[in-house]
Backbone as CSV, one residue per row, in Angstrom:
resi,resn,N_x,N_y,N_z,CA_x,CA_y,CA_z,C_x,C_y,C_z
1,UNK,-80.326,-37.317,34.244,-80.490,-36.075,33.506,-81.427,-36.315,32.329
2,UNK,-82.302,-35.569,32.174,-83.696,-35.028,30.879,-82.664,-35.642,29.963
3,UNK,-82.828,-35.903,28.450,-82.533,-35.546,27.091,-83.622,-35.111,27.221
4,UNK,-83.348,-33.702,25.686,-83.603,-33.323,24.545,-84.939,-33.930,24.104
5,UNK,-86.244,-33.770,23.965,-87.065,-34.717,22.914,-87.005,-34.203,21.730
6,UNK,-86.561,-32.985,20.981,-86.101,-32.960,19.779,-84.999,-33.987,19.111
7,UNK,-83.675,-33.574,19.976,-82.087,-34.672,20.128,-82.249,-35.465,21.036
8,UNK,-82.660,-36.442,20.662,-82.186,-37.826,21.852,-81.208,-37.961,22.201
9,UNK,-79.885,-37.448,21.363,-78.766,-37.826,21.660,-77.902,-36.328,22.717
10,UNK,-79.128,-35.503,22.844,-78.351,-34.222,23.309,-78.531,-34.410,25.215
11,UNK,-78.045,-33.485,25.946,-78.602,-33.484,27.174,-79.870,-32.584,27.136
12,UNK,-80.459,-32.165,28.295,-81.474,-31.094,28.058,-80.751,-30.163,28.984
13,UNK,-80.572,-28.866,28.752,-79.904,-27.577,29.321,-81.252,-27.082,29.646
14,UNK,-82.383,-26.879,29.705,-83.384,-26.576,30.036,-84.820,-27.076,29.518
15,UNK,-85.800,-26.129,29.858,-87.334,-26.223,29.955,-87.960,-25.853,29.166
16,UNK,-89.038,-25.832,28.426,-89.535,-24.943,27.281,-90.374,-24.608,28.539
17,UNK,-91.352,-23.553,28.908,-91.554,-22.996,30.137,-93.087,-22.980,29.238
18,UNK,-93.341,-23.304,27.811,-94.967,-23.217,27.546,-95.501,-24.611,27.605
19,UNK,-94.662,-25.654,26.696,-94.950,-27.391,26.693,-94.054,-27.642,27.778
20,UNK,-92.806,-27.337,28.495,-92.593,-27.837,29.589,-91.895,-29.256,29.530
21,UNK,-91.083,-29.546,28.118,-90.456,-30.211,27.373,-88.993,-29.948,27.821
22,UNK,-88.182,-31.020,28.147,-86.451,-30.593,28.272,-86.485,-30.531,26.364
23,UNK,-85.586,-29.438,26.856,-84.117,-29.113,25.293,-83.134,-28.894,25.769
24,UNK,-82.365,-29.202,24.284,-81.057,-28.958,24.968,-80.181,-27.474,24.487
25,UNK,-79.105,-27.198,24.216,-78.829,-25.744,23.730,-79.328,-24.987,22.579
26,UNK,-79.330,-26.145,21.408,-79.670,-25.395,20.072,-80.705,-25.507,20.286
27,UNK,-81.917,-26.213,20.980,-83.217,-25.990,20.876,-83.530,-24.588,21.553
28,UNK,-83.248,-24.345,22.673,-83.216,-23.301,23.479,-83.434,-22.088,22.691
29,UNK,-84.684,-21.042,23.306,-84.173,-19.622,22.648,-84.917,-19.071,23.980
30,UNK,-84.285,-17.669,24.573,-84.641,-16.963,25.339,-85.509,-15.940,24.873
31,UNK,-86.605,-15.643,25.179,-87.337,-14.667,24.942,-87.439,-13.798,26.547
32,UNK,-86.623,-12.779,26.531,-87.360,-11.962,27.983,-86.849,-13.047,29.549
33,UNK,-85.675,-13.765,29.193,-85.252,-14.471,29.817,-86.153,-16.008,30.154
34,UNK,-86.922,-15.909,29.421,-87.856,-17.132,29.664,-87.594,-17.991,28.212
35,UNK,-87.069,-19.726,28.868,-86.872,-20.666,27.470,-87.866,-20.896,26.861
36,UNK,-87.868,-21.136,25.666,-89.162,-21.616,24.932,-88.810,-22.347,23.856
37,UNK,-88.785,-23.273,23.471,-88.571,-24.195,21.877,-88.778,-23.934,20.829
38,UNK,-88.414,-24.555,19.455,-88.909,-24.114,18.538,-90.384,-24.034,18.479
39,UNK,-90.875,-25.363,18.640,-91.829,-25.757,18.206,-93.127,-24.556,19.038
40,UNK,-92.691,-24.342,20.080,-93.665,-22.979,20.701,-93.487,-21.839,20.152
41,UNK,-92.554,-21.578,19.782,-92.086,-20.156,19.323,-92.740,-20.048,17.660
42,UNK,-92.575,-21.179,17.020,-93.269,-21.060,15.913,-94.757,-20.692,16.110
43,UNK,-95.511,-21.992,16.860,-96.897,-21.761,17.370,-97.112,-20.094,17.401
44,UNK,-96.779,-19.818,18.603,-96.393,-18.592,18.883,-96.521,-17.141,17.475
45,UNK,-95.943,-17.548,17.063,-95.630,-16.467,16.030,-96.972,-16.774,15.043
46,UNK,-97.376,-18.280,14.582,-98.532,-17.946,13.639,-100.148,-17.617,14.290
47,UNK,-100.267,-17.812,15.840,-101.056,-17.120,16.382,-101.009,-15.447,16.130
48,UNK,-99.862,-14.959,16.309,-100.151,-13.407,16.582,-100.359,-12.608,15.003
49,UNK,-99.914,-13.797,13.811,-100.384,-13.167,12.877,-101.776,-12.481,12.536
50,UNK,-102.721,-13.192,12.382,-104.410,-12.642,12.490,-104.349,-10.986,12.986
51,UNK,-103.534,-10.869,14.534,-103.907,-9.684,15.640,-103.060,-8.661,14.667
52,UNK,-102.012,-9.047,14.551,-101.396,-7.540,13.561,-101.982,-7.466,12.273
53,UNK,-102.545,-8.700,11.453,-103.191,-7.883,10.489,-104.414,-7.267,10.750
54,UNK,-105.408,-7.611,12.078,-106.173,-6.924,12.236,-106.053,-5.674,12.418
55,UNK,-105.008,-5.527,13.468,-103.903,-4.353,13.661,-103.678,-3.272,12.397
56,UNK,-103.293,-3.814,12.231,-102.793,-2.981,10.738,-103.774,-2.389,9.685
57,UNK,-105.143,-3.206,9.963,-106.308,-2.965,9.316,-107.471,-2.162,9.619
58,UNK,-107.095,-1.773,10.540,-107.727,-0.591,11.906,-106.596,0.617,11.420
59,UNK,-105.570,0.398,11.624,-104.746,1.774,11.509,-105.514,2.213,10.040
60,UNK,-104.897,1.590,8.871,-105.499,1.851,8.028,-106.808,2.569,7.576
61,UNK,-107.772,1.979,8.068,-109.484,2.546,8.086,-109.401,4.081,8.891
62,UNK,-108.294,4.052,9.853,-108.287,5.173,10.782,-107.696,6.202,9.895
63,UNK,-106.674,6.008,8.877,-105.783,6.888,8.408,-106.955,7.154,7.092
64,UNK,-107.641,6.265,6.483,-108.669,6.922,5.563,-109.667,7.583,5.589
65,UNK,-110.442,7.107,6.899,-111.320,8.190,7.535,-110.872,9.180,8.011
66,UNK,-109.534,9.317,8.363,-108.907,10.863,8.948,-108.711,11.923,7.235
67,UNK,-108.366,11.200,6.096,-107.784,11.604,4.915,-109.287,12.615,4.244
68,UNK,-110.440,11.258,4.204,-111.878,11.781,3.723,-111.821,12.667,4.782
69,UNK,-111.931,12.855,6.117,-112.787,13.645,6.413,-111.553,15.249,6.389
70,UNK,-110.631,15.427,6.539,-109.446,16.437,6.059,-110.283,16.824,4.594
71,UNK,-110.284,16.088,3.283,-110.600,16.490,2.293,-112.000,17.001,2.282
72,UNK,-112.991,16.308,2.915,-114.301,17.003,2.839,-114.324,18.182,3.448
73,UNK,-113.761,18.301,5.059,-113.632,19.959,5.530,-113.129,21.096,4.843
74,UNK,-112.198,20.352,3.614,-111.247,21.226,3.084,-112.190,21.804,1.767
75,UNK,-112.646,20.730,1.194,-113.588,21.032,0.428,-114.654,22.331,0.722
76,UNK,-115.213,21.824,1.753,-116.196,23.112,2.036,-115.385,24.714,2.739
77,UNK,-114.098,24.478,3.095,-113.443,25.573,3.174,-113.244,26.278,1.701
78,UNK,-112.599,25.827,0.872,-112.833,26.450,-0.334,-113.423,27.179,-0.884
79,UNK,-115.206,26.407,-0.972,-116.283,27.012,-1.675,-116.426,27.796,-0.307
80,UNK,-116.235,27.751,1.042,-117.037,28.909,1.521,-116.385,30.676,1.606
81,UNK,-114.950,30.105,1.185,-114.171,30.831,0.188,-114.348,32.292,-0.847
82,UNK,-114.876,30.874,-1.425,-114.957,31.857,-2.806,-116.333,32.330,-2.709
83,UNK,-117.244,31.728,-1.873,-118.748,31.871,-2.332,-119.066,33.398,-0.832
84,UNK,-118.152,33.801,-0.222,-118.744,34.492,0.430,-118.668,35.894,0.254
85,UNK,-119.413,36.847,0.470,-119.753,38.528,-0.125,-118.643,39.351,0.242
């Protein structure tokens, strides 16, 4: 039977299914029924940072260009408003 290469002293209960590493329970976390380790899951997580702040930085630009261009239409609704006979 595998050990653990985190716990030497543990058995391995499974696979990390990205490095393909035995762990044993506490290493283990299921994502979507698939094992994965810490050490991937961390990886994991500081990759996808960059994509959501890009993410997030697109919504943004989208919600200010929607705001300017609301206020500029609104703007010229006004004066065409007041300015017409």
């Amino acid at each position: 039977m595998a050990q653990c290469d985190f716990h030497p002293d543990r058995p391995g209960v499974g696979i990390c299914m990205r490095c393909r590493t035995p762990i044993c329970a506490a290493c283990c976390t299921r994502v979507f029924g698939i094992n994965h380790c810490h050490a991937c899951l961390k990886a994991l997580a500081q990759r996808r940072d960059p994509e959501r702040r890009r993410a997030a930085e697109a919504a943004k630009a989208v919600l200010l260009l929607g705001l300017v261009f609301l206020l500029f239409t609104g703007a010229f609704w006004l004066i065409e408003g007041r300015f017409a006979p």
